[in-house]
N, C-alpha and C positions, 0 to 999 in steps of 0.2 A: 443792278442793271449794267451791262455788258455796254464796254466804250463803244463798240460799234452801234447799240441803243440809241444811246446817248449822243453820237454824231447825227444820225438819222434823225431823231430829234428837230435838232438844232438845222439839221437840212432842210425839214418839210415847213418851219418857221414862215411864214409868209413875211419877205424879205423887202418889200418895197415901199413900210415903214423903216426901215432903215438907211440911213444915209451913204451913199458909196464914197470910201475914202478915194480921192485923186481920181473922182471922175469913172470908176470901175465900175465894168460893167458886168452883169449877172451873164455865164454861159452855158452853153449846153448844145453839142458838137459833136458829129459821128465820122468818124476817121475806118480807111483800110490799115488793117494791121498787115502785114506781110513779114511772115520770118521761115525757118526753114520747113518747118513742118506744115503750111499751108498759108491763107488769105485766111484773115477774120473780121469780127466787125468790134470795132473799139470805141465806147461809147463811152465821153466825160463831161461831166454838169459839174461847176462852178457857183456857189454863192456866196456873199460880201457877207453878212450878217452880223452888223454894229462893227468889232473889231476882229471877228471872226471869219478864217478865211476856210469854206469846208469845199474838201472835192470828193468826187465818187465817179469812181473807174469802173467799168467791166468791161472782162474780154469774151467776146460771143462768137461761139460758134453757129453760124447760119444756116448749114447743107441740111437739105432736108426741109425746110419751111422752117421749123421749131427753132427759137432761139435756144442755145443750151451755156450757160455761163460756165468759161474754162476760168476766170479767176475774178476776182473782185474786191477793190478796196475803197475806204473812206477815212482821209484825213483830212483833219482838222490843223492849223495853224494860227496863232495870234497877231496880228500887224499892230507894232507898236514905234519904240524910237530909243536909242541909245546914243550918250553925250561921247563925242570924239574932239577933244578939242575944247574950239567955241562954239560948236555946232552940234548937230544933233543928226544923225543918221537912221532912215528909215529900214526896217528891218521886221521879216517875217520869223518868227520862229515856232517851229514842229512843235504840238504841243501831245495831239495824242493819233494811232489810226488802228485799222484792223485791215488784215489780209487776207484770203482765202483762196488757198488753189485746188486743184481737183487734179489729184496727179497718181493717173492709174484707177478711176474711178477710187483714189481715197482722199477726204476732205486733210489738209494741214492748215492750220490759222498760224497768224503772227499777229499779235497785238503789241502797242506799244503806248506808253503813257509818263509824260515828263513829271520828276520830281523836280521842281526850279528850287526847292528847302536841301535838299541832297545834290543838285547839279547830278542826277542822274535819269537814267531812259530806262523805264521799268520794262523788260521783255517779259511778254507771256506767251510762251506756244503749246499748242492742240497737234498732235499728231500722231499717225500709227505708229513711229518709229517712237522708240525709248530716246538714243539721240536727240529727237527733236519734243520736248516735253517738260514741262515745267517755268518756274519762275525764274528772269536774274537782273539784276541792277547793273548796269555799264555808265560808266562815267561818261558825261558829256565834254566832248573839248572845248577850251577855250577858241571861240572863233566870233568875228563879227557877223557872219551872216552864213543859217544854216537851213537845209533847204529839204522838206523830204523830194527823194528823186518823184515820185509819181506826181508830183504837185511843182514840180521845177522849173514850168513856164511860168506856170502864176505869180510863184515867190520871187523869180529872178525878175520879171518885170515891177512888180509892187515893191521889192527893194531896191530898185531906181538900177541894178545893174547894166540891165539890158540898155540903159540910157546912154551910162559911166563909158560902158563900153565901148559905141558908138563913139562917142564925143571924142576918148581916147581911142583911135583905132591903132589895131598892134597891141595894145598893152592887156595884160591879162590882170585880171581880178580871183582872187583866191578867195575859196567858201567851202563848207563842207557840207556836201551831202550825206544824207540820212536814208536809208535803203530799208524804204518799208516793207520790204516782200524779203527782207533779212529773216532767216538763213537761207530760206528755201531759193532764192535770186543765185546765191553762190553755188549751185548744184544743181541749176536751168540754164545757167548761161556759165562760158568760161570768161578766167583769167577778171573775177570782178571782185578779186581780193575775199578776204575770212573774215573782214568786220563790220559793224552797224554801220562807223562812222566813216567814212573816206572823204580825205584833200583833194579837192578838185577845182578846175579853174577853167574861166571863161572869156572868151575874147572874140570882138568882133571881127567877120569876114568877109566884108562887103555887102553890097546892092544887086543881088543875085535876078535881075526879071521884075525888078518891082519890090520884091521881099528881103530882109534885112538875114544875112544867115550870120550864126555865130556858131563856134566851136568851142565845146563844153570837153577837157580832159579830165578822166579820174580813173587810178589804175592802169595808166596807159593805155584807156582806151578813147578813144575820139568817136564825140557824138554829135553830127551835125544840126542844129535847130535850126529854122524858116521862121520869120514870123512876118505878118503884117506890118507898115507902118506906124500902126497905132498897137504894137508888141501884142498881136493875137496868133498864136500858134496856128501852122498852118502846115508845117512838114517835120519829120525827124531823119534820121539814116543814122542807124546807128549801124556800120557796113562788116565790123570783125565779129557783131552778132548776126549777120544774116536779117538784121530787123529793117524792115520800113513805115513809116507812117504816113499818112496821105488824105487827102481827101477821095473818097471813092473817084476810080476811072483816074485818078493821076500817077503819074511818075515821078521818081524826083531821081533826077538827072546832076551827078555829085562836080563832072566838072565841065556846069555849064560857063 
């Protein structure tokens, strides 16, 4: 059985015997995608399930009536607790996901699946290229709190950052991202670095209209996040990609 299975699984789980840790709520949310090559419809469902946190992406393309999926993923992550101290620190970490693009009408997958006995990120990729094909083991870095990007509202709020942040404003918090749509990410977008794992850091940037924006850098690139008062994803702009994210019919206007 193939992780992506096995996520799906655990996604169709009727979840409302399950207890939501800190009040979390189950979602499922359709966003404008906008980047350079057109508007799309982006659609992401969230479930809490016991300690398990799973999400599922797709990017649709609309024209025409038919929905047609230009990409697609489901990761899974574990919400647990690490001792810092006297204290114990809340913390998401990437446990397994799968990716799929369609690029040139050809499918490439990326799977990924944590060894915690190895401290390694099993890569497995599908694709026409030779390049992109086969198994490998990449060592995990040592870091308190690591985040896959497609799931990086969820984790950054469920590991209290987005709080941290706020409460210290100005001060940046460092975590590493984990870039599940790795390799094929570095050769769709520029300048987003050659590896799974990237140093990245987050800091809060005011009370934007009501909405809490924060500025996420890794790579040198600046990614601005929106959220809710109560840390629910609401915009992105990521602007050196040409990307925006939105609720259909809105703008997001970078210096309001």
């Amino acid at each position: 059985m193939t992780v992506l299975w096995q996520l799906l699984i655990l996604f169709c789980i009727v979840s409302c015997s399950a207890t939501p840790l800190g009040g979390y709520r189950d979602s499922k949310v359709s966003f404008s995608y906008v980047d350079e090559a057109g508007t799309f419809t982006l659609n992401r469902e969230t479930k809490l399930i016991g300690s398990k946190l799973v999400t599922r992406a797709q990017l649709m393309d609309k024209k025409g009536g038919a929905g047609r999926i230009l990409e697609k993923t489901v990761m899974l992550s574990r919400i647990g607790s690490i001792r810092n101290g006297g204290n114990r620190l809340l913390i998401v970490r990437p446990q397994a996901s799968e990716y799929t693009v369609w690029i040139e009408g050809k499918r490439y997958v990326s799977r990924m699946r944590l060894d915690t006995g190895k401290r390694t990120m099993r890569l497995t990729l599908e694709s026409p290229e030779s390049k992109w094909q086969g198994t490998s083991d990449i060592p995990v870095p040592k870091a308190k709190y690591l985040c896959f990007f497609g799931q990086l509202s969820e984790c950054l709020a469920r590991s209290n950052l987005l709080e941290n942040a706020r409460m210290f404003e100005g001060r940046r918090f460092d975590f590493v991202l984990v870039w599940d749509s790795f390799p094929y990410i570095q050769d769709l977008l520029t300048k987003t670095g050659q590896k799974l794992f990237a140093r990245a850091t987050i800091k809060f940037d005011g009370d934007i209209n009501g909405l809490f924006r924060y500025i996420v850098e890794v790579e040198d690139q600046v990614i601005s996040y929106q959220f809710t008062k109560s840390f629910e994803l609401v915009k992105v702009a990521w602007v050196s990609q040409g990307i925006t994210i939105a609720p259909p019919g809105q703008e997001i206007v970078e210096d309001e």
